[in-house]
Phi, psi and omega in degrees: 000152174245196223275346209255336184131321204276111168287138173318152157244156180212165186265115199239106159071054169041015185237351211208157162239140195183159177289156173285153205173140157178179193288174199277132177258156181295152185078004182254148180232152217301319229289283176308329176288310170333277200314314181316296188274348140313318194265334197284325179286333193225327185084004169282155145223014101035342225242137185238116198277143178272308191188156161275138194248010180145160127247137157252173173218175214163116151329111198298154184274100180327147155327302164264043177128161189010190185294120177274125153284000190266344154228114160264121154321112174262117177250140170230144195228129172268178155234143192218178166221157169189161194246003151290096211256329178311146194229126168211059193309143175258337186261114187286021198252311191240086205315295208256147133212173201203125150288126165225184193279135184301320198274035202200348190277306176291008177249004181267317189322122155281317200270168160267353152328292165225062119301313181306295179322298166320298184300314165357288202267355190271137169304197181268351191250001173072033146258141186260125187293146157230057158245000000 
């Protein structure tokens, strides 16, 4: 989240939309993979972590479209702040990234999975608490 409320969305291979995310490298724990692909996706390092918010699973999101079934994901999702608003993905996979209005972030998600995962955490006012 930034200073405004809004959460990254990042684009994945320009066909999809999702919180930023990916896998874990070796010598890395999910905390460290976060912040890595936070930046490679969006170009912040920036980041003051608030809390860890869950694991989920899913399918990873095909290239054209629905689900690659050839991998299921175990994701774990932080919350973070930053007072860094320039947005410069460095990962040509992932193109795109958009500060959006928090009460605007689950209807931009492609998966439903993680829409699902998002509201989990959006109050009844579509703001994400950071308690």
């Amino acid at each position: 989240m930034n200073n405004e409320g809004e959460v990254l969305v990042v684009s994945q291979h320009g066909t999809s939309w999702s919180l930023p995310k990916g896998g874990i490298e070796n010598g890395e724990d999910a905390l460290a993979a976060a912040k890595r692909e936070i930046y490679e996706e969006s170009g912040i390092e920036d980041l003051e972590l608030v809390r860890e918010l869950g694991v989920y699973e899913r399918y990873r999101i095909h290239p054209k479209g629905g689900d690659d079934t050839s991998e299921l994901k175990e994701i774990t999702m932080f919350l973070f702040k930053t007072k860094q608003n320039s947005l410069r993905p460095i990962d040509p996979g992932n193109p795109e990234a958009r500060w959006v209005k928090s009460d605007e972030v689950a209807e931009l998600l492609t998966h439903p999975k993680d829409k699902a995962f998002f509201l989990r955490f959006a109050q009844g006012t579509g703001h994400l608490s950071e308690k």
